[in-house]
The first five atom37 places (N, CA, C, CB, O) and aatype in JSON, in Angstrom:
{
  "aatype": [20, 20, 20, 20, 20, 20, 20, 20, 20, 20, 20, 20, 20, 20, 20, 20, 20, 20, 20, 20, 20, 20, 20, 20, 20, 20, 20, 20, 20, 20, 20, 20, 20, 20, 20, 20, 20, 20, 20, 20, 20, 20, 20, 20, 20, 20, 20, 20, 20, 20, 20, 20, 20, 20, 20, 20, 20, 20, 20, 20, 20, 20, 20, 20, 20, 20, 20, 20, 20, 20, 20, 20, 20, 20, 20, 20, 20, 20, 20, 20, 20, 20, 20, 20, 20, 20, 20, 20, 20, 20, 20, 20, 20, 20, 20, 20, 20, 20, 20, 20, 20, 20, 20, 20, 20],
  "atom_mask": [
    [1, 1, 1, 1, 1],
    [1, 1, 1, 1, 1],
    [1, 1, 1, 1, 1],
    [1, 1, 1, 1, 1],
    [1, 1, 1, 1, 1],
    [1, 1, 1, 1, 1],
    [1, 1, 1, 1, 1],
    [1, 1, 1, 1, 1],
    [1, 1, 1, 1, 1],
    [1, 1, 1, 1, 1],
    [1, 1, 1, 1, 1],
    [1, 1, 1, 1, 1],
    [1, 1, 1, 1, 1],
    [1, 1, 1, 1, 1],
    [1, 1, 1, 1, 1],
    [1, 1, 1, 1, 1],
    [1, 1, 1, 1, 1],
    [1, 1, 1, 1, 1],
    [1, 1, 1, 1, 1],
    [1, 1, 1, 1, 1],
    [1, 1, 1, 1, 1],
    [1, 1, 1, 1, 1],
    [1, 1, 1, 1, 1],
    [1, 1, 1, 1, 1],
    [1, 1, 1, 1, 1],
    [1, 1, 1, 1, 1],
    [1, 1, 1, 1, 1],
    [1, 1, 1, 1, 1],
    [1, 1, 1, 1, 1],
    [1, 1, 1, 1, 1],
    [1, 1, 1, 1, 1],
    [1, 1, 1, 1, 1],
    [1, 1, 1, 1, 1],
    [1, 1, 1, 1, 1],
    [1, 1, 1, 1, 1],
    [1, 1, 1, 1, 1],
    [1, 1, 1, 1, 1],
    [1, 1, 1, 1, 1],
    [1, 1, 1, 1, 1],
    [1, 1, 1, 1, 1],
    [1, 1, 1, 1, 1],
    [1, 1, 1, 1, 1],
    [1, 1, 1, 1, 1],
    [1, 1, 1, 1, 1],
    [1, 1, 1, 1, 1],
    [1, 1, 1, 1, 1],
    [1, 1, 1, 1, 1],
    [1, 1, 1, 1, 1],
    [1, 1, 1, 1, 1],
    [1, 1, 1, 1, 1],
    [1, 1, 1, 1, 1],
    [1, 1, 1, 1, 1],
    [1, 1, 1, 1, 1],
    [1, 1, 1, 1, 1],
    [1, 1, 1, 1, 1],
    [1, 1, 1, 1, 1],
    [1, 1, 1, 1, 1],
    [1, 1, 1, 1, 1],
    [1, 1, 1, 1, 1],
    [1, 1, 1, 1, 1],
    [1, 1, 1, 1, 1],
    [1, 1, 1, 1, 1],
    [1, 1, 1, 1, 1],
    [1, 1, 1, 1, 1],
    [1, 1, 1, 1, 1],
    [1, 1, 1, 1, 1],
    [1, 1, 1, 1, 1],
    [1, 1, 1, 1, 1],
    [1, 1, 1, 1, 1],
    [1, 1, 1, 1, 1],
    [1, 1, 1, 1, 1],
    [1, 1, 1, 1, 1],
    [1, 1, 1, 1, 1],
    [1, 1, 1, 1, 1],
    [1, 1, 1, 1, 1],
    [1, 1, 1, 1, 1],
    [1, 1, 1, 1, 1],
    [1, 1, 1, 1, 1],
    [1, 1, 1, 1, 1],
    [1, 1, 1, 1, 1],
    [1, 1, 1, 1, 1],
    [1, 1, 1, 1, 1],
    [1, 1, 1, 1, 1],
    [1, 1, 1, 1, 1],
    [1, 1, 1, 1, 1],
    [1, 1, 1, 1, 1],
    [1, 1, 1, 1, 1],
    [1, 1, 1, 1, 1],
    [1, 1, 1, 1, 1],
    [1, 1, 1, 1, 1],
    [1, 1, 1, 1, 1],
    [1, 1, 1, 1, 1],
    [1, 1, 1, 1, 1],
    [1, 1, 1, 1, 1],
    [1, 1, 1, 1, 1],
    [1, 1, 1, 1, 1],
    [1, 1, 1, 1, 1],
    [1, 1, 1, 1, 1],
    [1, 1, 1, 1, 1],
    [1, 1, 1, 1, 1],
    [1, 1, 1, 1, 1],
    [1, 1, 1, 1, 1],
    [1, 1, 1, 1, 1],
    [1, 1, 1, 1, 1],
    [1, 1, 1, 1, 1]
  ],
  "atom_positions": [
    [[-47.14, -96.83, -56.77], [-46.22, -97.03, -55.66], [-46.09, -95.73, -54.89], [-44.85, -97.51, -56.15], [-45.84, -94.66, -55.44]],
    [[-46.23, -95.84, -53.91], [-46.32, -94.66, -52.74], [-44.59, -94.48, -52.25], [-47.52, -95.28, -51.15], [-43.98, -95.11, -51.38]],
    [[-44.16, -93.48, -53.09], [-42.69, -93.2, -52.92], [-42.11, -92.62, -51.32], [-42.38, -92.04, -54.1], [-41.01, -92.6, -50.77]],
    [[-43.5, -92.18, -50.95], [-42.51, -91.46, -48.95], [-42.77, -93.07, -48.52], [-43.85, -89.62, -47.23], [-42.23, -93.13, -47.42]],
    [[-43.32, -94.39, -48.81], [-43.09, -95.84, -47.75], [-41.95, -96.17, -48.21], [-44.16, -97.25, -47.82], [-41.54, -97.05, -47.45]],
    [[-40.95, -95.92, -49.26], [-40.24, -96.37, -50.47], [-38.56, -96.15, -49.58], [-40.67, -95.18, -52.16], [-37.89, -95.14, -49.79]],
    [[-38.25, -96.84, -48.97], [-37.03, -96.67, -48.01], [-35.84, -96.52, -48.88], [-36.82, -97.93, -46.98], [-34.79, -96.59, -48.23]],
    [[-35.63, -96.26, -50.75], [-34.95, -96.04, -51.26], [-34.73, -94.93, -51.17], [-35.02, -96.42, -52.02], [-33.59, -94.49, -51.31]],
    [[-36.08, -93.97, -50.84], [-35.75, -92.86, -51.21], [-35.44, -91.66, -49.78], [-36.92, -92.53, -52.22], [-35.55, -91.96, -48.59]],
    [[-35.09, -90.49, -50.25], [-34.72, -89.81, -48.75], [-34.99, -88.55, -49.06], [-33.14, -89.95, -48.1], [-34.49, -88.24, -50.15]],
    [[-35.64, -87.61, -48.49], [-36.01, -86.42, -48.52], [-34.75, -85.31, -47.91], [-37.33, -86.46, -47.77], [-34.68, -84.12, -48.24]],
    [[-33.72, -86.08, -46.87], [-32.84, -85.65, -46.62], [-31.4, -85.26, -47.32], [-32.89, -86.2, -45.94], [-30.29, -85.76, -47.14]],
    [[-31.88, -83.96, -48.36], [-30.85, -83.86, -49.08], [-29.69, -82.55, -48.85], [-31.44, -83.89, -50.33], [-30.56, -81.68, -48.81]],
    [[-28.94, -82.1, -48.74], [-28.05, -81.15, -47.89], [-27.46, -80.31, -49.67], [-26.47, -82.29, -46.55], [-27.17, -80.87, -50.73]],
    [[-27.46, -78.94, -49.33], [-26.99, -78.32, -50.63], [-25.9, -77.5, -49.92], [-28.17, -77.4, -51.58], [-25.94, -77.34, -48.7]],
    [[-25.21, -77.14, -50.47], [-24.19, -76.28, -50.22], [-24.33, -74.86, -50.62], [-23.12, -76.78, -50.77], [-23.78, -74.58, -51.68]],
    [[-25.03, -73.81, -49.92], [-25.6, -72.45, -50.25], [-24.65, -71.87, -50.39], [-26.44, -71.76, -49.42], [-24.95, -70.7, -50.61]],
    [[-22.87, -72.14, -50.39], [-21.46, -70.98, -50.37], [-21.63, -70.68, -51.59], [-19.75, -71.47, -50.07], [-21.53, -71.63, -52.36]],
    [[-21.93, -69.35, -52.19], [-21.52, -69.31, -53.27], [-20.39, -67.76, -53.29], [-22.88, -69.41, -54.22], [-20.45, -66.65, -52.77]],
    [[-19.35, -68.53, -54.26], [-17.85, -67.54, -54.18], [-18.7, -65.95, -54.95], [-16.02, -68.47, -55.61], [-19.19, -66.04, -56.08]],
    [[-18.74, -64.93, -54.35], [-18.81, -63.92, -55.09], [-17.73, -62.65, -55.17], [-19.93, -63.56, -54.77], [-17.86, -61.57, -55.75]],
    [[-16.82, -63.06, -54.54], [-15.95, -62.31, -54.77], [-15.59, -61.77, -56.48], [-14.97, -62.99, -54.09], [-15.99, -62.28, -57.53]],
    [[-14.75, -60.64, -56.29], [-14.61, -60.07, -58.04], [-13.4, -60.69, -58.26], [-14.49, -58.2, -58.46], [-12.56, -60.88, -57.37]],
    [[-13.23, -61.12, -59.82], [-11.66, -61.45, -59.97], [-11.03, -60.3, -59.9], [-11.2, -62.13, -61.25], [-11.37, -59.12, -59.79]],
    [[-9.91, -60.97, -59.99], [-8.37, -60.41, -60.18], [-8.35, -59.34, -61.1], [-7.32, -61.49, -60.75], [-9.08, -59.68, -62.03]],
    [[-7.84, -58.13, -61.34], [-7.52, -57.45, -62.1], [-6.18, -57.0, -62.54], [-8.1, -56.8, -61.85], [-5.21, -56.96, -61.79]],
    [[-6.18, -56.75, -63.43], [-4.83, -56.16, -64.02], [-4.53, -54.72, -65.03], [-4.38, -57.29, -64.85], [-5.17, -54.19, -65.93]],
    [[-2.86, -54.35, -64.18], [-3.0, -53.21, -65.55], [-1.88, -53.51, -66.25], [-2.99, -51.44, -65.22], [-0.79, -53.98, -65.92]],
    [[-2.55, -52.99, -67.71], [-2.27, -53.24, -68.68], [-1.14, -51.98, -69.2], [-3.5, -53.52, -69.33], [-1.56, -50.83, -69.35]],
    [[0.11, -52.28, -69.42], [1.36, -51.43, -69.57], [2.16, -51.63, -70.88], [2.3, -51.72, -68.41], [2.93, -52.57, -71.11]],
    [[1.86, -50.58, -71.71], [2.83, -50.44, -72.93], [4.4, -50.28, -72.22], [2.36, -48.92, -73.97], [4.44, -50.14, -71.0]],
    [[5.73, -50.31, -73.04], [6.83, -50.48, -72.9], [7.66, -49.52, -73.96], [6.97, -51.85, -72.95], [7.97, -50.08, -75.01]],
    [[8.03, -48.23, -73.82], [8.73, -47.88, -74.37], [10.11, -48.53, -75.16], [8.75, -47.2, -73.7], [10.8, -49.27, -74.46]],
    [[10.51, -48.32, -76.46], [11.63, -48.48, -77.07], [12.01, -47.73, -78.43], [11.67, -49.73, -77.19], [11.12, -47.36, -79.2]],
    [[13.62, -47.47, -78.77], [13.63, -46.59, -79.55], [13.47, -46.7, -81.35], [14.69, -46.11, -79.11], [14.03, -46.0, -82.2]],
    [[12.68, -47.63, -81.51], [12.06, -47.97, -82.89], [10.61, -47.92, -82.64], [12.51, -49.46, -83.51], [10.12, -47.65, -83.73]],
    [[9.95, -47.99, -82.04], [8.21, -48.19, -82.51], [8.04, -46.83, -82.66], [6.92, -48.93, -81.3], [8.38, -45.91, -81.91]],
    [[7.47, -46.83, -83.77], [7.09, -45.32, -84.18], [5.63, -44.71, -83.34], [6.79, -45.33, -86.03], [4.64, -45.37, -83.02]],
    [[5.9, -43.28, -83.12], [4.67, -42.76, -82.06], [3.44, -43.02, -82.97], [4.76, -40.92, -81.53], [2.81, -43.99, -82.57]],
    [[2.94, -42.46, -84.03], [1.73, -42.7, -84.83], [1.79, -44.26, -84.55], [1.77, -42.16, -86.54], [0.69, -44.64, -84.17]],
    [[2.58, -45.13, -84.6], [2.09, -46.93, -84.28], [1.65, -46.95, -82.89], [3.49, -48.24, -84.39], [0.73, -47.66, -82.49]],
    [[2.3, -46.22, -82.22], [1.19, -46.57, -80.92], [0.1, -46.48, -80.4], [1.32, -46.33, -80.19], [-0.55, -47.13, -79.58]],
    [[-0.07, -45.13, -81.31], [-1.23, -44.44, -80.97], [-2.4, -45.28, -81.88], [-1.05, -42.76, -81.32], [-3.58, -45.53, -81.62]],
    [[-1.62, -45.59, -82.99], [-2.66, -46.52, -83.79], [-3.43, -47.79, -83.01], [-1.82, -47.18, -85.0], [-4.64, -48.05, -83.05]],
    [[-2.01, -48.75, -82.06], [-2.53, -49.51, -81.71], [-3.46, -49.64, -80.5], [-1.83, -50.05, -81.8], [-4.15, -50.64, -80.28]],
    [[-3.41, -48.42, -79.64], [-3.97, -47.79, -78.62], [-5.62, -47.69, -79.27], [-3.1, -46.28, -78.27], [-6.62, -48.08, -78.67]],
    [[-5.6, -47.31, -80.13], [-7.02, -46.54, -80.48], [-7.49, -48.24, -81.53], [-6.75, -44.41, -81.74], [-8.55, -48.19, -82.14]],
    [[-6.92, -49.15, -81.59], [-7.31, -50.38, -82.41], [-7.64, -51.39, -81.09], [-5.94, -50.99, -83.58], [-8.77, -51.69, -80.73]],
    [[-6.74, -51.72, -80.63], [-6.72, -52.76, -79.17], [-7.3, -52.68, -78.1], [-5.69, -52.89, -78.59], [-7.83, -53.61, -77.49]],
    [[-7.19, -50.93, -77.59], [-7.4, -50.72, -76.55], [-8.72, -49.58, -76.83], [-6.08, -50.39, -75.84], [-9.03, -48.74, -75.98]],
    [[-9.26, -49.7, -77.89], [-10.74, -48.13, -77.97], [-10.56, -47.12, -77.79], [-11.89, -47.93, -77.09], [-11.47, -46.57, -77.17]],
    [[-9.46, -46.3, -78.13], [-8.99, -44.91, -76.48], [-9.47, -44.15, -78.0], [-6.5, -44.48, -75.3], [-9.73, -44.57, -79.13]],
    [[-9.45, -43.43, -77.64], [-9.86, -41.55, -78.43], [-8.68, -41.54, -79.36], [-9.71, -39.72, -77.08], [-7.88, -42.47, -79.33]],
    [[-8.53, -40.4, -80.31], [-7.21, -39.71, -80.04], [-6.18, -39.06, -78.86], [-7.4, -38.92, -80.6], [-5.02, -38.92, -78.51]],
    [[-7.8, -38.76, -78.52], [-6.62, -37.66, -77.14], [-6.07, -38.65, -76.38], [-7.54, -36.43, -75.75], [-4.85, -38.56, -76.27]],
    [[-6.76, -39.87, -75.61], [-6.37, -40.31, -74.37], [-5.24, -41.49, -75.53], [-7.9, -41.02, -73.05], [-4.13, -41.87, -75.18]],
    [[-5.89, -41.84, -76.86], [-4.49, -42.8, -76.95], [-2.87, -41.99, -77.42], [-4.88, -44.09, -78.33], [-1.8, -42.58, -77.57]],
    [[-3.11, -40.42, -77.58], [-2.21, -39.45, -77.86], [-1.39, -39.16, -76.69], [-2.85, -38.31, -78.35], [-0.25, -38.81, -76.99]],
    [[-1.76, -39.22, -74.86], [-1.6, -38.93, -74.28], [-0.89, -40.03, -73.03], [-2.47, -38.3, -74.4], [-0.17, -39.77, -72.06]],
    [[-1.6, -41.69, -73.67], [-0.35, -42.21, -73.44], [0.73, -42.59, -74.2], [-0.5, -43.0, -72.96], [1.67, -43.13, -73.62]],
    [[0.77, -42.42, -75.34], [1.69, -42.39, -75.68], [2.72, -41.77, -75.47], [1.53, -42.38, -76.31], [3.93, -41.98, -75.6]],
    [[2.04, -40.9, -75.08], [3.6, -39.61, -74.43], [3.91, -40.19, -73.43], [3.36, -37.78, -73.85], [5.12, -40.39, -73.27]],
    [[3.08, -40.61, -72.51], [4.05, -41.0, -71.37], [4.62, -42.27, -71.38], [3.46, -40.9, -70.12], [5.66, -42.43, -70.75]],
    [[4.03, -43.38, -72.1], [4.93, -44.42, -72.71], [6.73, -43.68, -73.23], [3.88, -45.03, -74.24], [7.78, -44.26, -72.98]],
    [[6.6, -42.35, -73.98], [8.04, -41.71, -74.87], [8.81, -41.49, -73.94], [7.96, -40.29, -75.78], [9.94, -41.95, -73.78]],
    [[7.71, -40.15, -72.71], [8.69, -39.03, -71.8], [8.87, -40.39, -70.77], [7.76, -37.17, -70.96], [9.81, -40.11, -70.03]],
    [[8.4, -41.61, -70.46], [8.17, -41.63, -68.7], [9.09, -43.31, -69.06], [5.81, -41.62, -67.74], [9.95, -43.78, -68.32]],
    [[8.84, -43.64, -69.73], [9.55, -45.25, -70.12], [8.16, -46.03, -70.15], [10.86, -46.06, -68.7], [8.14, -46.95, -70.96]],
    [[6.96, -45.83, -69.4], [5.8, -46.73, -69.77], [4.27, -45.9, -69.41], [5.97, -48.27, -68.81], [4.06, -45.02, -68.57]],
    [[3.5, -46.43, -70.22], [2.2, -46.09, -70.23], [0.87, -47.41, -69.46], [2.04, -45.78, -71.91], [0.84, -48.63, -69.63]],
    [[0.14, -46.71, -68.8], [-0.89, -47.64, -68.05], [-1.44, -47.13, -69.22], [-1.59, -47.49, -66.39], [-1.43, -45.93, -69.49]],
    [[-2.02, -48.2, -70.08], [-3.24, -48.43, -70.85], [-4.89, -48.84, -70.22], [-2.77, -49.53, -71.7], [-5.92, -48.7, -70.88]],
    [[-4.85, -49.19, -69.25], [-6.08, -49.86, -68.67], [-5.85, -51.3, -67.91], [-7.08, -50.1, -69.87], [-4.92, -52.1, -67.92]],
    [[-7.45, -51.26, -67.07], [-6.95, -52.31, -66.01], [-8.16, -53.11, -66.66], [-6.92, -51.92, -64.08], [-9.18, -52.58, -67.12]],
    [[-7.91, -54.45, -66.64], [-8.76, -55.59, -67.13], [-8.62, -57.01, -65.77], [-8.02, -56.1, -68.95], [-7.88, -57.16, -64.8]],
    [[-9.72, -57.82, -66.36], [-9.49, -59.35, -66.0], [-8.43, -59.85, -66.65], [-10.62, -60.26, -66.33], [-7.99, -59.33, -67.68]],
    [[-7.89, -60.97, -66.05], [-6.75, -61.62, -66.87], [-7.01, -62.08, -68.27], [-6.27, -62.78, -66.17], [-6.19, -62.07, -69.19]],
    [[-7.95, -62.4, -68.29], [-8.44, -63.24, -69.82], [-8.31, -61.82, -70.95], [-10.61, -64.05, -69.73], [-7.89, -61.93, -72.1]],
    [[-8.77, -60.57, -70.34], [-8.79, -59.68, -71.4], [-7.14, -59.12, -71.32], [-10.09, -58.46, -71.18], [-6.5, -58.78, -72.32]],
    [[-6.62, -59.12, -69.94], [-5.51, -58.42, -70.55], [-4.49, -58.85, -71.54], [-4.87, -58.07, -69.67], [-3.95, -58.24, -72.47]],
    [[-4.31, -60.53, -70.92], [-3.59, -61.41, -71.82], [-3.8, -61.78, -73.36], [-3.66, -62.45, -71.24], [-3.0, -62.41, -74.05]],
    [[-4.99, -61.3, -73.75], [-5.63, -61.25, -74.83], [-5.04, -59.92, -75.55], [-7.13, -61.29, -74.54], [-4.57, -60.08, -76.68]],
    [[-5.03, -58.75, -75.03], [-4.98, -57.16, -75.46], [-3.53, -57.88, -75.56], [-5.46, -55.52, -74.28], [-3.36, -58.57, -76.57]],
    [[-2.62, -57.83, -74.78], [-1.35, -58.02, -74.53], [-0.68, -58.77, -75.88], [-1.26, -58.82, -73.19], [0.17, -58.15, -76.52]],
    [[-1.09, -60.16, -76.31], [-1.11, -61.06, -77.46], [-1.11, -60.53, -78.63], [-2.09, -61.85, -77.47], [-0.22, -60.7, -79.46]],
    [[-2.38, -59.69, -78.83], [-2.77, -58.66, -80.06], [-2.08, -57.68, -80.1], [-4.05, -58.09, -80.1], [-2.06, -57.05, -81.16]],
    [[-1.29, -57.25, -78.99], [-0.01, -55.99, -79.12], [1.03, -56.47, -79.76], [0.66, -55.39, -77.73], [1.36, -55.91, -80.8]],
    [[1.65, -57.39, -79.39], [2.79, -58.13, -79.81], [2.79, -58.58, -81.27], [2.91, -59.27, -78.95], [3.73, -58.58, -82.07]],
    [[1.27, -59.05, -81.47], [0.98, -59.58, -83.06], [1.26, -58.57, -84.03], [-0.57, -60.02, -83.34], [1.87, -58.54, -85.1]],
    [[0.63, -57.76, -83.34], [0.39, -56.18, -84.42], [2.2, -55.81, -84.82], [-0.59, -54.29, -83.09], [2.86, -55.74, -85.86]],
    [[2.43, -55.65, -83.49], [3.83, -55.19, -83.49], [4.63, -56.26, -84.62], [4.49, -55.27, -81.79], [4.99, -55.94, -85.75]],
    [[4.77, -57.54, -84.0], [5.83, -58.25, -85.07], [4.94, -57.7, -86.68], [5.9, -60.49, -84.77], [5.57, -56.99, -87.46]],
    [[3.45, -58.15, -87.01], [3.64, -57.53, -88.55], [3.97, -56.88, -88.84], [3.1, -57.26, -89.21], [4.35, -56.93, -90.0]],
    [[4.12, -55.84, -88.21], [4.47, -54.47, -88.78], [6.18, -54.14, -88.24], [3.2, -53.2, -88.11], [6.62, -52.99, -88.27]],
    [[6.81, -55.04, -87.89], [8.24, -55.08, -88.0], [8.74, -54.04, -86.67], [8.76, -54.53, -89.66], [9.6, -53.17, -86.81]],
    [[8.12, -54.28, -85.56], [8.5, -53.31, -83.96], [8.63, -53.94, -83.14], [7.6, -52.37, -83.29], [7.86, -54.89, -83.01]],
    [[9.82, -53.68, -82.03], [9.49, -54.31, -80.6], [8.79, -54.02, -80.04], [10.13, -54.35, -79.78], [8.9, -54.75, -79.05]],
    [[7.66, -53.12, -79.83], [6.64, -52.64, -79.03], [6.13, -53.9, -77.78], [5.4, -52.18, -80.15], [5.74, -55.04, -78.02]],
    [[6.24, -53.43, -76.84], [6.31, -54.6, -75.67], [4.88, -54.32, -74.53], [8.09, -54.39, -74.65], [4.8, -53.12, -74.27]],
    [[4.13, -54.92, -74.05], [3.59, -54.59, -73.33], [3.0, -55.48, -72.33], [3.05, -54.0, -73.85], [2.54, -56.58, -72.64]],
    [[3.0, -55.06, -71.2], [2.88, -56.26, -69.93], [1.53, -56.1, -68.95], [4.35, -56.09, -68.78], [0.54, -55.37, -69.0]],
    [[1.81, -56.77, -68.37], [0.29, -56.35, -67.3], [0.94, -56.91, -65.4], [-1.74, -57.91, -68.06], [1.45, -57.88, -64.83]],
    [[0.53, -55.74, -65.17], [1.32, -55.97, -63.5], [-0.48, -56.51, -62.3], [2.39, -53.52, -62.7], [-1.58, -56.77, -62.78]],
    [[-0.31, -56.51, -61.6], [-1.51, -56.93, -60.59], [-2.35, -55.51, -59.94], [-0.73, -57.9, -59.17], [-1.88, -55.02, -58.91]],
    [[-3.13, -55.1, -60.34], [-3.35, -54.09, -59.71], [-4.22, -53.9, -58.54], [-3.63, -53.45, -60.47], [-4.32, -52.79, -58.03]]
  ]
}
């Protein structure tokens, strides 16, 4: 059967070439000072959650102590809300309010 005599069929097919490339959304990721989480716990969870060094997870921690909060890093939503989850987890086992949020950056 000779499919171009074949009036079922149509060569006229239309694609839609938009493709979205924009970057997502990002976010930063903000520890929360308070006066029970112990500094070695932050720094612990800094250097567990978030990969940082000593120095850089030593260094927010201070400003999490001196400043009321620390920028930990800017992520996609999926990772911050994730980091964010695993802060809170860590924190309740180990018996701390340690709080941490993520603003729009």
């Amino acid at each position: 059967m000779d499919v171009s005599s074949d009036t079922r069929y149509t060569t006229d097919t239309v694609f839609d070439e938009r493709i979205d490339t924009s970057e997502p959304d990002e976010f930063r990721v903000i520890l929360l000072n308070d006066d029970f989480t112990t500094m070695d716990f932050v720094v612990a969870v800094l250097m567990s959650v978030f990969h940082k060094n000593l120095v850089e997870a030593t260094k927010i921690m201070l400003d999490v102590h001196q400043k009321g909060r620390g920028t930990v890093g800017v992520y996609t939503y999926d990772l911050a809300i994730t980091k964010i989850n695993r802060v809170h987890s860590l924190a309740k086992e180990n018996g701390f309010p340690l709080k941490c949020i993520m603003e729009k950056a």
